[in-house]
Backbone bond lengths (Angstrom), bond angles and torsions (degrees), N, CA, C in turn:
res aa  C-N    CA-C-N  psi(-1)  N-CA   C-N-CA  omega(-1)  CA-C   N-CA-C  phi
1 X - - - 1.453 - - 1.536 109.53 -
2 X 1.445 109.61 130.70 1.676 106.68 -176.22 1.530 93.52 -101.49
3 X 1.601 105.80 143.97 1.426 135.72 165.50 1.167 126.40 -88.56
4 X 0.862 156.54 83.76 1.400 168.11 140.94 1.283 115.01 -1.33
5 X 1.550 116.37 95.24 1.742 109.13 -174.59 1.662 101.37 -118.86
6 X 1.899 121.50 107.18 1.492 110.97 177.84 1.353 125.38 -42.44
7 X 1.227 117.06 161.70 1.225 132.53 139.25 1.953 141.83 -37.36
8 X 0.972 121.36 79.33 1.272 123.38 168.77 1.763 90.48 8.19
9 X 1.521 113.63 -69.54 1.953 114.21 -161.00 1.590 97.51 -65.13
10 X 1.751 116.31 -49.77 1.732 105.65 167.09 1.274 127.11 -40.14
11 X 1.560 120.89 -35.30 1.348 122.79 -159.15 1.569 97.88 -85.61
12 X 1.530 115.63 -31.47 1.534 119.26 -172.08 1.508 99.05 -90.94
13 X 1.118 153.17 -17.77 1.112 135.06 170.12 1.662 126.49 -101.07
14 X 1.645 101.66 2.02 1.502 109.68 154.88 1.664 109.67 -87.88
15 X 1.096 126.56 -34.27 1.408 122.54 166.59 2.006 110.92 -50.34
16 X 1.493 95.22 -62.08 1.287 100.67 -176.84 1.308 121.19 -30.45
17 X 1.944 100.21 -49.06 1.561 105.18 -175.14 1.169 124.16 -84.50
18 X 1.383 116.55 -1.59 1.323 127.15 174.91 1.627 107.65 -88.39
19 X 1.006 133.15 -15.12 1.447 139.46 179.37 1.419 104.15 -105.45
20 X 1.130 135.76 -41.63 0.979 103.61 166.53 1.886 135.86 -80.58
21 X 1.881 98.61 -5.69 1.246 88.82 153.24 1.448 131.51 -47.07
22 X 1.356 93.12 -83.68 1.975 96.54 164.71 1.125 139.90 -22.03
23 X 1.041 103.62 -41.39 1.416 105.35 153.86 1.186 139.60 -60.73
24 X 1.276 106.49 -34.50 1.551 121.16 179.12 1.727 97.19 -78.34
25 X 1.224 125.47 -31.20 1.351 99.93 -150.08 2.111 84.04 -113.89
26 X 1.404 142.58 23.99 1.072 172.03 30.79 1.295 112.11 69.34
27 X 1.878 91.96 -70.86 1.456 100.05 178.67 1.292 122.75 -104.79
28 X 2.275 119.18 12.68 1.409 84.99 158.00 1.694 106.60 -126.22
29 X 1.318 102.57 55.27 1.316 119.79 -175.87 1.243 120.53 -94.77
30 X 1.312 116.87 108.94 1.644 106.70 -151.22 1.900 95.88 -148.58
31 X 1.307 134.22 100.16 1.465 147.50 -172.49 1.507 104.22 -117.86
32 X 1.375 116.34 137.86 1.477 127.18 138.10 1.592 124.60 -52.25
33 X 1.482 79.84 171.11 2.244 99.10 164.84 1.445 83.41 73.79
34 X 1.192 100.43 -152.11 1.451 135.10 -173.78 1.562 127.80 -96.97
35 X 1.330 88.92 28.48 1.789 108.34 170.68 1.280 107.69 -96.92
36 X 1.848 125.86 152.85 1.315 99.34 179.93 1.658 100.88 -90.04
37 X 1.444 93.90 -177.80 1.477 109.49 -152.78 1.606 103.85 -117.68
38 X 1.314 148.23 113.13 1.094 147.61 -170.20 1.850 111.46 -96.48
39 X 1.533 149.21 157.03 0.976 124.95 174.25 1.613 86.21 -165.13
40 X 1.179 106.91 25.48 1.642 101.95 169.78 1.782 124.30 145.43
41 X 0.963 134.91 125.41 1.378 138.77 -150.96 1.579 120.60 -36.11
42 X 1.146 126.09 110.72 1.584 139.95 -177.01 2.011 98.51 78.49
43 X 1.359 110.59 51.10 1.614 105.03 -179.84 1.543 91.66 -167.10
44 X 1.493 86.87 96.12 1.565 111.41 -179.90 2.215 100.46 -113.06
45 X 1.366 126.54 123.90 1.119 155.68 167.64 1.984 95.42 -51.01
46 X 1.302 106.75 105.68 1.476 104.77 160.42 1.818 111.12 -44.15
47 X 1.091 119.53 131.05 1.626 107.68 156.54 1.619 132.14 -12.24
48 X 1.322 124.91 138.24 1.681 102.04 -170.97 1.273 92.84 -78.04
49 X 1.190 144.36 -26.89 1.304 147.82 -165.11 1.670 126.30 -52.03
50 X 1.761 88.64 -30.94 1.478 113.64 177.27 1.316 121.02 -73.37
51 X 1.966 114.56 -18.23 1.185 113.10 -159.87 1.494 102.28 -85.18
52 X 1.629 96.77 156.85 1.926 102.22 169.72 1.748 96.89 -113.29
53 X 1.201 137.96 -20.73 1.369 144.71 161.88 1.464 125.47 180.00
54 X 1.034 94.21 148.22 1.493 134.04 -163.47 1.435 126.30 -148.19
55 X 2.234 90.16 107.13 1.328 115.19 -167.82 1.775 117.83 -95.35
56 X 0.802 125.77 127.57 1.543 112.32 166.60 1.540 134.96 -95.59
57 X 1.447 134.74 94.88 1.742 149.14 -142.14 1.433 79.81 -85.04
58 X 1.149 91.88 134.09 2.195 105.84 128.13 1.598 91.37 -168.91
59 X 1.882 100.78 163.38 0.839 133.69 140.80 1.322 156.22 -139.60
60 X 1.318 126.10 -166.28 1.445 111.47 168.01 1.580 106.03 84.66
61 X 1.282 138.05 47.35 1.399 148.60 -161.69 1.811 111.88 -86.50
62 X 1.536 90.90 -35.01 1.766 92.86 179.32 1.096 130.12 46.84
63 X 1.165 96.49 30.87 1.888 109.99 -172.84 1.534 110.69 -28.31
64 X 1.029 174.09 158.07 1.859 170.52 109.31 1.525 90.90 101.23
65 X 1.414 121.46 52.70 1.275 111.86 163.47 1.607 99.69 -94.34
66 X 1.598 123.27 130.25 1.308 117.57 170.24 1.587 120.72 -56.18
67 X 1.105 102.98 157.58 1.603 126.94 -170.51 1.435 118.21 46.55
68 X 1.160 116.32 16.93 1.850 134.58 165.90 1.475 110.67 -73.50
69 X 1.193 98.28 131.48 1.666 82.95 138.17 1.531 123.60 -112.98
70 X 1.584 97.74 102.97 1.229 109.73 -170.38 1.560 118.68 -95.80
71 X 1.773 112.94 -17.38 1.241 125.54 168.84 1.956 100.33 -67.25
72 X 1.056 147.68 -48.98 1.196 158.45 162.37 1.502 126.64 -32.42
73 X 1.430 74.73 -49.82 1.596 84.34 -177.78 1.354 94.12 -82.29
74 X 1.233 150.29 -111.06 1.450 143.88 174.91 1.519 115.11 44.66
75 X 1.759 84.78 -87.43 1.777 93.02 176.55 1.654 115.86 -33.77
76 X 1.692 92.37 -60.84 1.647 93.56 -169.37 1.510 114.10 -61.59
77 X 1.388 136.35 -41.16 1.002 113.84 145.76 1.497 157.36 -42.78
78 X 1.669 85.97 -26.02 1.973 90.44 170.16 2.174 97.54 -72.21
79 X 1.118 94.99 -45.15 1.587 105.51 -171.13 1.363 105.99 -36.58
80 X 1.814 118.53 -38.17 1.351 132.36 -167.74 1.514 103.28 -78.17
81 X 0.910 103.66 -60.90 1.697 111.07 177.08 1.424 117.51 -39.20
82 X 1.598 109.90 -57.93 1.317 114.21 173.10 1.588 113.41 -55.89
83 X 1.210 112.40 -63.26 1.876 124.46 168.48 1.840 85.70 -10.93
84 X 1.704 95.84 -98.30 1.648 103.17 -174.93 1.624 129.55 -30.55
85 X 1.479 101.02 -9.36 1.912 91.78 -169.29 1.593 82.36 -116.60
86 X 1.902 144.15 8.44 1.200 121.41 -173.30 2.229 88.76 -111.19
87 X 1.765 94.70 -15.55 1.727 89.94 -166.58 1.869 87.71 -88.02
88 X 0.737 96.77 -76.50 2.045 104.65 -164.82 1.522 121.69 -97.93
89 X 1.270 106.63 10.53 1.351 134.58 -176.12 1.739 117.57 41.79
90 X 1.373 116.08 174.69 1.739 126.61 -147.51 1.365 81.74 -163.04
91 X 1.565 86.11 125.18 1.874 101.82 170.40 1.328 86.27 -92.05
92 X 1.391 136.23 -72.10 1.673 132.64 -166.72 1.167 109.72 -121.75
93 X 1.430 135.30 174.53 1.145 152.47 152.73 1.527 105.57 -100.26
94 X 1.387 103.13 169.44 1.672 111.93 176.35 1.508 105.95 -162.97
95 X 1.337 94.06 125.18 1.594 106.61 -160.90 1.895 96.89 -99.54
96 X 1.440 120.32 83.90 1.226 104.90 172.03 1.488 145.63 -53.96
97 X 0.732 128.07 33.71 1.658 122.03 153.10 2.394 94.78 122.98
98 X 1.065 107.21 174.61 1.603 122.33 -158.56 1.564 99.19 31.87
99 X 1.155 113.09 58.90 1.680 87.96 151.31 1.292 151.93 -79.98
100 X 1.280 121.26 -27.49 1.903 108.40 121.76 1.438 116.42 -111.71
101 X 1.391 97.42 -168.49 1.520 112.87 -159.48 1.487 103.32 -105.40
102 X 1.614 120.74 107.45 1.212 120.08 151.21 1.924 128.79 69.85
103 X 1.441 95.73 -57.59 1.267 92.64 161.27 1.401 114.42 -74.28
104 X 1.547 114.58 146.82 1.191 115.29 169.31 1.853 125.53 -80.53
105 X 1.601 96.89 -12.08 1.324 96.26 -163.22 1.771 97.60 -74.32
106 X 1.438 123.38 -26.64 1.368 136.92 -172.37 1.752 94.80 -58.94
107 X 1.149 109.59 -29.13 1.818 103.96 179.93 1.140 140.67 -2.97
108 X 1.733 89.75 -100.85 1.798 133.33 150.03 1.913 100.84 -29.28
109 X 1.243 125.28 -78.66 1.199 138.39 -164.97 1.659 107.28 -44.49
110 X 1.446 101.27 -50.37 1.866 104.85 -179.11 1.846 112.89 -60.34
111 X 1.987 97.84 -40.69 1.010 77.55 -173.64 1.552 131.41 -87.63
112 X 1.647 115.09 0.86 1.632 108.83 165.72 1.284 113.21 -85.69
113 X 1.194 108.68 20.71 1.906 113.55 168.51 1.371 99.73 -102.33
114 X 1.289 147.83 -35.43 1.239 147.10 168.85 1.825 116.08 -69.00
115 X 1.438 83.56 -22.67 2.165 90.34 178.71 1.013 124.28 -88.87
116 X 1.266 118.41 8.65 1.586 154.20 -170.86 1.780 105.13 -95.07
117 X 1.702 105.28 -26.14 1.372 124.18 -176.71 1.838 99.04 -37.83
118 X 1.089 125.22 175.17 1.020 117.58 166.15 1.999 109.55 -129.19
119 X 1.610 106.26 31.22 1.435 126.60 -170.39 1.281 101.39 -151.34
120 X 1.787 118.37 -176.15 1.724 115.63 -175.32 1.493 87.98 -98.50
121 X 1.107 124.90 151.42 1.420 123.31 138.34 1.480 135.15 -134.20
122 X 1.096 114.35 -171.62 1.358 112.37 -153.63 1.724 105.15 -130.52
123 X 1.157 107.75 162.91 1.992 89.66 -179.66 1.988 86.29 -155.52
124 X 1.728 83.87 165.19 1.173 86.40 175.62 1.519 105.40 -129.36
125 X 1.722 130.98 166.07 1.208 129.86 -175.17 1.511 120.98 -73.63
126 X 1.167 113.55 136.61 1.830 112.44 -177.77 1.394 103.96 -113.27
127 X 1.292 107.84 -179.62 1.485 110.43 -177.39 1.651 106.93 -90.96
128 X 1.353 107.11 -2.49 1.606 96.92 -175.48 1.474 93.59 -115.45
129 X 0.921 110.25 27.78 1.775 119.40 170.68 1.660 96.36 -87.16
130 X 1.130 118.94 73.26 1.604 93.24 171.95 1.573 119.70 -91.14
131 X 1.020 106.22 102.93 1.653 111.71 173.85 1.305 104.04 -170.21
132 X 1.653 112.80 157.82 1.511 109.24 -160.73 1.464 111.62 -93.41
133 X 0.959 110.12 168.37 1.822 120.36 -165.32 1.545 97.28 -76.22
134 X 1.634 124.53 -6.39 1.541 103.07 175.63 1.587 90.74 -86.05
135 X 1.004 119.16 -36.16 1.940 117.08 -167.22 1.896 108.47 -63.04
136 X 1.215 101.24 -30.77 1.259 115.69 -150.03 1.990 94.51 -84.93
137 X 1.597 100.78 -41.81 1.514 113.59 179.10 1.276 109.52 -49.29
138 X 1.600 112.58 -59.30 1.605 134.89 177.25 1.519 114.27 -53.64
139 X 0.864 117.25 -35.91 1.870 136.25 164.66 1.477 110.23 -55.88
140 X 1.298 117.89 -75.63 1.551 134.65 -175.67 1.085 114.08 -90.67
141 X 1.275 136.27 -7.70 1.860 138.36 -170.17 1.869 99.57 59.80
142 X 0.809 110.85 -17.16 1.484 86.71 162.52 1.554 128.19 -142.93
143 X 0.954 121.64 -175.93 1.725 120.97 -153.06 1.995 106.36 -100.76
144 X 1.360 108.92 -159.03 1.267 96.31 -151.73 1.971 105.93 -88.71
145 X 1.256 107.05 -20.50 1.414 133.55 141.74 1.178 142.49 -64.66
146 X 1.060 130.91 84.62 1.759 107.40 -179.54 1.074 117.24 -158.32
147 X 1.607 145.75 178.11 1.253 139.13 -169.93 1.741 108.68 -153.59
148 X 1.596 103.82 144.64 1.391 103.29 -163.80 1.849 100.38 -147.62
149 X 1.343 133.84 147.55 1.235 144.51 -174.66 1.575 119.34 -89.00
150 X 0.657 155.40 -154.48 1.873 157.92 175.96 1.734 95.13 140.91
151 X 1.322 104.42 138.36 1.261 130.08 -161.77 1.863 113.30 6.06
152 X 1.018 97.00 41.40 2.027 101.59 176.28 0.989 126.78 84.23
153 X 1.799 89.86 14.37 1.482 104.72 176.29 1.495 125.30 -112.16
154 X 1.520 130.85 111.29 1.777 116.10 -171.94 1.009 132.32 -69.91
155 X 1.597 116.56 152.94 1.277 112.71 -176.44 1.624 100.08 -122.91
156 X 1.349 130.82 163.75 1.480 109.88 -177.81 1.897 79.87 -164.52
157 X 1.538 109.56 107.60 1.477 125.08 164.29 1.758 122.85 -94.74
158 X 1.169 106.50 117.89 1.626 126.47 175.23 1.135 114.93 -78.59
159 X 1.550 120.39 148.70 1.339 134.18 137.31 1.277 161.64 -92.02
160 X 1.498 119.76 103.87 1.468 126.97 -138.71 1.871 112.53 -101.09
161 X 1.603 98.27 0.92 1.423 83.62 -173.70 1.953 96.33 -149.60
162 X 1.318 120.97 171.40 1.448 125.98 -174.33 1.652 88.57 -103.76
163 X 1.847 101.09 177.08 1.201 108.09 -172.67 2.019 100.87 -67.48
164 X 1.105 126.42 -53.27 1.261 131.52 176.57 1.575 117.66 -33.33
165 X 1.132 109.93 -22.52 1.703 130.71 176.99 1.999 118.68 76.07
166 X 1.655 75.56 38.68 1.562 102.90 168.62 1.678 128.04 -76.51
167 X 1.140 127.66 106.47 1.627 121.33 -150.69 1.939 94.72 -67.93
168 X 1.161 85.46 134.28 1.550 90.07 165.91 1.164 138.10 -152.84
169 X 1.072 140.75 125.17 1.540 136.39 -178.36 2.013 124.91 -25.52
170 X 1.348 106.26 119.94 1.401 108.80 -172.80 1.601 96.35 -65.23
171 X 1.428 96.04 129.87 1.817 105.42 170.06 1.240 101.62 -44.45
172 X 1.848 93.75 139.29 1.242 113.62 -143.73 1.728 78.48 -115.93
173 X 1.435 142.68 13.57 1.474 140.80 155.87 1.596 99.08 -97.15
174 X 1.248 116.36 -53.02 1.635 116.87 -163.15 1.885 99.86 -74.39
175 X 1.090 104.86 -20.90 1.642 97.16 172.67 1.823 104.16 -73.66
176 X 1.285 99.49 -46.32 1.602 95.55 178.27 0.958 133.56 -48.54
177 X 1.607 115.07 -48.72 1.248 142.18 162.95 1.328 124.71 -31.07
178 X 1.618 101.01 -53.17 1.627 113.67 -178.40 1.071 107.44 -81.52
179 X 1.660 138.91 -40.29 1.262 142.82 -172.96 1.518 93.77 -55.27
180 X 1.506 135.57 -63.05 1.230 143.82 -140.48 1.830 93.85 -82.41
181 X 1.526 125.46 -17.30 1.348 125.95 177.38 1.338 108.30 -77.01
182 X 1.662 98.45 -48.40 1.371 88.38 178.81 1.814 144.90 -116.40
183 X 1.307 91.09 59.09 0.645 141.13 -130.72 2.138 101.57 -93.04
184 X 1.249 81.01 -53.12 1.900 117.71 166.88 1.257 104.76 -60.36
185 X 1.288 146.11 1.13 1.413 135.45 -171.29 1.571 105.21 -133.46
186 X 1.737 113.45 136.57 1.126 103.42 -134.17 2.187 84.59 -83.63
187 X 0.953 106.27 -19.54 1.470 88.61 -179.09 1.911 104.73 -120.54
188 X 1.153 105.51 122.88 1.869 106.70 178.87 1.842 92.19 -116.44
189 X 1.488 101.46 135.65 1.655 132.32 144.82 1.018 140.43 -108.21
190 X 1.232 112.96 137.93 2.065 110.33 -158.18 1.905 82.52 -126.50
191 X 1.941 69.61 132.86 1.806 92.94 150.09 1.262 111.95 -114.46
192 X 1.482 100.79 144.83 1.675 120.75 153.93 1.302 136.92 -167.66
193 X 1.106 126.62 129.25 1.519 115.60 -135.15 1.369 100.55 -81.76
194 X 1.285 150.33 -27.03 1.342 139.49 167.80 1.406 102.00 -93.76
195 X 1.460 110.63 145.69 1.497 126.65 -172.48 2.034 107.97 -97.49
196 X 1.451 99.88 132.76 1.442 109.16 -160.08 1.891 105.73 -70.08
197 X 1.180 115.14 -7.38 1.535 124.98 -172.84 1.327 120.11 -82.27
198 X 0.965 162.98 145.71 1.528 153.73 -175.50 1.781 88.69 -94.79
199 X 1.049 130.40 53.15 1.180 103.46 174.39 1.868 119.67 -123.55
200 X 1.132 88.93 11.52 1.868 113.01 171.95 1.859 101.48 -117.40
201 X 1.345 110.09 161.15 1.152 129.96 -164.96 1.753 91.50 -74.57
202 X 1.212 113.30 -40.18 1.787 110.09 -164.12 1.848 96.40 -104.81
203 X 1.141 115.92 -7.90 1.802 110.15 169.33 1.207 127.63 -49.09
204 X 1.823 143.13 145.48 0.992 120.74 163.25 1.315 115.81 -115.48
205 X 1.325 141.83 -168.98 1.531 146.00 -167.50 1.452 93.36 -104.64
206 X 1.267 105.95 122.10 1.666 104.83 176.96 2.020 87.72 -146.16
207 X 1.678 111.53 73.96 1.313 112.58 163.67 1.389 137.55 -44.91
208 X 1.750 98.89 -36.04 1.590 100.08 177.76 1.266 122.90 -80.55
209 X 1.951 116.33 -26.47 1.318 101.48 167.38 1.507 118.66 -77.13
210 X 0.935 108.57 -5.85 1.747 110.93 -166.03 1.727 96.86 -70.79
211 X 1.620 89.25 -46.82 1.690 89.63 -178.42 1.267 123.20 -49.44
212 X 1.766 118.11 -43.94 1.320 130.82 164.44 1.752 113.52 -40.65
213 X 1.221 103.33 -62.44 1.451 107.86 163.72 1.603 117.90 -16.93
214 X 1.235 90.01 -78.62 1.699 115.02 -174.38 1.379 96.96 -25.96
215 X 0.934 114.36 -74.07 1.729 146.48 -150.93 1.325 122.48 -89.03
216 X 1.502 116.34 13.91 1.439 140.24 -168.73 1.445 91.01 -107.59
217 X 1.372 123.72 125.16 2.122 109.39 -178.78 1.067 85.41 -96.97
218 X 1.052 135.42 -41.09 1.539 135.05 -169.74 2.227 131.28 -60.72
219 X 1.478 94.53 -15.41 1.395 97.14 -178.90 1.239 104.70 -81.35
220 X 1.213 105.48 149.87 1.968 111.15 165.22 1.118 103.89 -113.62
221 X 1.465 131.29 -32.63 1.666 113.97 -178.08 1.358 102.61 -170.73
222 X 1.307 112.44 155.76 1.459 129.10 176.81 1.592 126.38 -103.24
223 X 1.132 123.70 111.00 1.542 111.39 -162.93 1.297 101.65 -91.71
224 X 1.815 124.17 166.50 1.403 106.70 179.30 2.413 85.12 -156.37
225 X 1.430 83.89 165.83 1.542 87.32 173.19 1.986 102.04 -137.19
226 X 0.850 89.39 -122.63 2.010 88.64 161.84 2.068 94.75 62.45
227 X 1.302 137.69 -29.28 1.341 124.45 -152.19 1.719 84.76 -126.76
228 X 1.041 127.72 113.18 1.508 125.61 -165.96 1.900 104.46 -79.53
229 X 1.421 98.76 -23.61 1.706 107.95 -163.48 1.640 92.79 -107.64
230 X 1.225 124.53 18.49 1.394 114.74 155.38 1.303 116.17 -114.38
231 X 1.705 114.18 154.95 1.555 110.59 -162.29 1.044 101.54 -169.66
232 X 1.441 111.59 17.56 1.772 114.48 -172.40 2.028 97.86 -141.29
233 X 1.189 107.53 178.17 1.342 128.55 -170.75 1.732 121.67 -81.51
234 X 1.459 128.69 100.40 1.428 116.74 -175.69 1.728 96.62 -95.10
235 X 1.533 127.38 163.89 1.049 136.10 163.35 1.665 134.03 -118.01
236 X 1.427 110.19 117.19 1.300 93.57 177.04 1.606 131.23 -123.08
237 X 1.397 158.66 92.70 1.253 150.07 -122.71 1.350 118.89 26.10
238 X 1.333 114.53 39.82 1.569 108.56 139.92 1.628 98.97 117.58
239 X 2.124 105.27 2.22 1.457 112.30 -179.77 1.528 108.13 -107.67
240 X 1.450 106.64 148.77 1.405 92.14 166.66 1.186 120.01 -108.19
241 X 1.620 135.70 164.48 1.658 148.87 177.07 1.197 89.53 -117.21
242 X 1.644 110.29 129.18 1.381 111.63 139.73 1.194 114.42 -158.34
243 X 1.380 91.10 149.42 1.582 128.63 -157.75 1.870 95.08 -85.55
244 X 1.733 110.14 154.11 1.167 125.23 156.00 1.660 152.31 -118.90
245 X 1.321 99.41 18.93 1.442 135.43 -165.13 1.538 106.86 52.16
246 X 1.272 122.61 -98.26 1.679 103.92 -152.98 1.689 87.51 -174.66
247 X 1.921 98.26 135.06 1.412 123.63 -177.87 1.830 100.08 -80.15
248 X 1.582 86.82 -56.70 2.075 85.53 171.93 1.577 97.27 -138.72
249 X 1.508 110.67 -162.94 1.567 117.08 158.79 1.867 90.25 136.29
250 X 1.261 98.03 -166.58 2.008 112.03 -175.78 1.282 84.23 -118.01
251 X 1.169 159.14 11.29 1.353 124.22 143.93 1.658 108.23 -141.29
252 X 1.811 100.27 -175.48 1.286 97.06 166.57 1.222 104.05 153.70
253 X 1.473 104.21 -142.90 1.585 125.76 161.38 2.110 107.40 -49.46
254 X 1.114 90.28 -169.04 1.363 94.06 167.68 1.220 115.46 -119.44
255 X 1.559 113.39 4.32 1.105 137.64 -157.34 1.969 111.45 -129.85
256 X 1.220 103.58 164.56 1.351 104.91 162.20 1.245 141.78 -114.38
257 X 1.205 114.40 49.17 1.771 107.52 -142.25 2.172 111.44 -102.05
258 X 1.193 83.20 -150.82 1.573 95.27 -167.94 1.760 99.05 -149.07
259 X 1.493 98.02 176.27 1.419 97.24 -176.88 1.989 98.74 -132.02
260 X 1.038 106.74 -175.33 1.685 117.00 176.13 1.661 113.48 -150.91
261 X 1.459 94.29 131.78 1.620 77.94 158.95 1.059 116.79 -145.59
262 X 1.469 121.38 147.49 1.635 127.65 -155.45 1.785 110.93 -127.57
263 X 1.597 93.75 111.16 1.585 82.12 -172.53 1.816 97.12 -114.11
264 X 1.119 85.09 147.31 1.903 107.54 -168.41 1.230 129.67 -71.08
265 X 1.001 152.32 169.78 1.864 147.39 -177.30 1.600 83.55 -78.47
266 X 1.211 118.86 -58.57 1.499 114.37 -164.36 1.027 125.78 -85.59
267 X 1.599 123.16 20.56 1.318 149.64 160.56 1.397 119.24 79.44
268 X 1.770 111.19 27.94 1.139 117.97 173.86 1.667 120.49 -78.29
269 X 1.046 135.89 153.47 1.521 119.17 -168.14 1.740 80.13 -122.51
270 X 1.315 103.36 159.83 1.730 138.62 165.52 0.990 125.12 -147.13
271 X 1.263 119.67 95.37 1.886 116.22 158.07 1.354 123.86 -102.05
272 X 1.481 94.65 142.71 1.609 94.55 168.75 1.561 110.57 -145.79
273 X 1.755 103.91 167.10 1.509 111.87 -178.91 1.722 118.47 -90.54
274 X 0.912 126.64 138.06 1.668 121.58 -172.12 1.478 99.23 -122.56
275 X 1.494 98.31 139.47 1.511 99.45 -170.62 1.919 84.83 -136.11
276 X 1.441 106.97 94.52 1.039 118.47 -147.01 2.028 112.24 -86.27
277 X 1.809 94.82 -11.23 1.427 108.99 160.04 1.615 128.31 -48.22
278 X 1.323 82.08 -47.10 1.978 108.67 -176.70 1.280 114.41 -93.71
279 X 1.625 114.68 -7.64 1.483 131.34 164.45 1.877 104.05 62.51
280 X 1.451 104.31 39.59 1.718 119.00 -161.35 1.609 103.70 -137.50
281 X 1.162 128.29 147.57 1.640 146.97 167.85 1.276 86.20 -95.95
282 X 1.520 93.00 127.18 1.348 129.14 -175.48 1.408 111.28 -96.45
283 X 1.432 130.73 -33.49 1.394 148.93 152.10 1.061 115.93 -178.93
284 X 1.623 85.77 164.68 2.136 101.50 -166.48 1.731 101.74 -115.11
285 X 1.504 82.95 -175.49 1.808 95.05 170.78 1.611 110.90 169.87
286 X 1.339 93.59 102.18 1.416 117.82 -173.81 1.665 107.10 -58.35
287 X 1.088 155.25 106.08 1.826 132.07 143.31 1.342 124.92 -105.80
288 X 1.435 107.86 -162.66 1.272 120.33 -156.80 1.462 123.19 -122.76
């Protein structure tokens, strides 16, 4: 009786095909509840069960930007948001900064497309926000600075641009102010839609908050919108920035996406980028 012993190349290309099954079927494995949730190779979803909150980012909306479709995009993004707060649920949204473009009359209009949300959210000021911080206060209940809590956890939002849509450094007392409030909570996140680093083409140098940064024990990360073609994570003394490419606008990504971030009972943090065309996480980043 003859025995049949493979090939070294048989033995490696039945492995091969067996891995890349799994993989394939890995990445289009995608469940509710409290099952975990897969959406792409080595990026497995903690249990929802585990979560203590869970935010959903975008920015850069450009509401009445010409030759957009910025009415389109909107919807489908509110559609996304909602999707995420009916599958694994969304305590808030956060609308980072230009949410429309320049005209003021586009205002009013952007914002009952966002009130449509089916959660609270929160936004921060852009430079193509042109309207003044008394209109804007009366609009949102709060001003172009400010800071707010969700399950004991801080949030503390900056201001990066004037009504003219001149980039400018977030007050460098009212940043203090808020940092030092919130200060008591064991994990704080800052929005602001332009990033304080010179290290993007549209960034500006804002040394003194950065320093604050530094020296904050309490931040885990800084979110930012303002750079349409960023969508991934920069690092600076030990903080992270990250960017979420773009809700609408004429340039950018190639993509349209949004970001999430999921912080844990056991105080693990997870973010990731969703590029929600390709129905795929674009990248993650676990901290601490």
């Amino acid at each position: 009786m003859l025995t049949f012993i493979p090939t070294i190349y048989q033995i490696m290309h039945y492995h091969r095909r067996r891995f890349l099954k799994q993989a394939i079927t890995g990445a289009v494995c995608i469940s509710t509840g409290n099952t975990l949730k897969v959406l792409g190779n080595n990026f497995t979803l903690p249990p929802a069960n585990k979560l203590k909150l869970r935010v959903a980012i975008g920015s850069d909306g450009h509401y009445g930007e010409p030759k957009t479709a910025y009415e389109q995009r909107h919807t489908e993004m509110i559609r996304l948001f909602n999707a995420e707060k009916a599958d694994r649920g969304v305590d808030f949204a956060f609308i980072n900064g230009d949410l429309f473009h320049n005209d003021v009359a586009f205002f009013q209009p952007m914002k009952k497309h966002w009130d449509t949300l089916t959660m609270p959210y929160f936004v921060s000021h852009g430079n193509h926000d042109m309207v003044d911080e008394e209109t804007w206060t009366k609009t949102f209940n709060h001003g172009w600075h400010y800071g707010f809590e969700n399950k004991d956890i801080g949030f503390v939002v900056l201001n990066t641009a004037d009504v003219t849509g001149k980039y400018v450094s977030p007050d460098v007392e009212k940043t203090r102010q808020l940092l030092q409030q919130y200060a008591k909570y064991g994990q704080l996140f800052v929005f602001m839609h332009i990033t304080p680093i010179k290290w993007t083409t549209h960034a500006i140098e804002c040394p003194e908050i950065v320093e604050m940064f530094n020296k904050q024990f309490n931040l885990k990360a800084v979110f930012h919108g303002h750079d349409h073609d960023q969508d991934s994570v920069k690092e600076n003394a030990g903080k992270c920035y990250f960017f979420d490419s773009h809700i609408s606008g004429s340039w950018g990504t190639d993509y349209y996406g949004y970001r999430i971030l999921e912080v844990m009972e056991n105080g693990e943090i997870l973010t990731y980028q969703m590029n929600p065309g390709a129905k795929a996480q674009v990248n993650s980043r676990k901290l601490t």
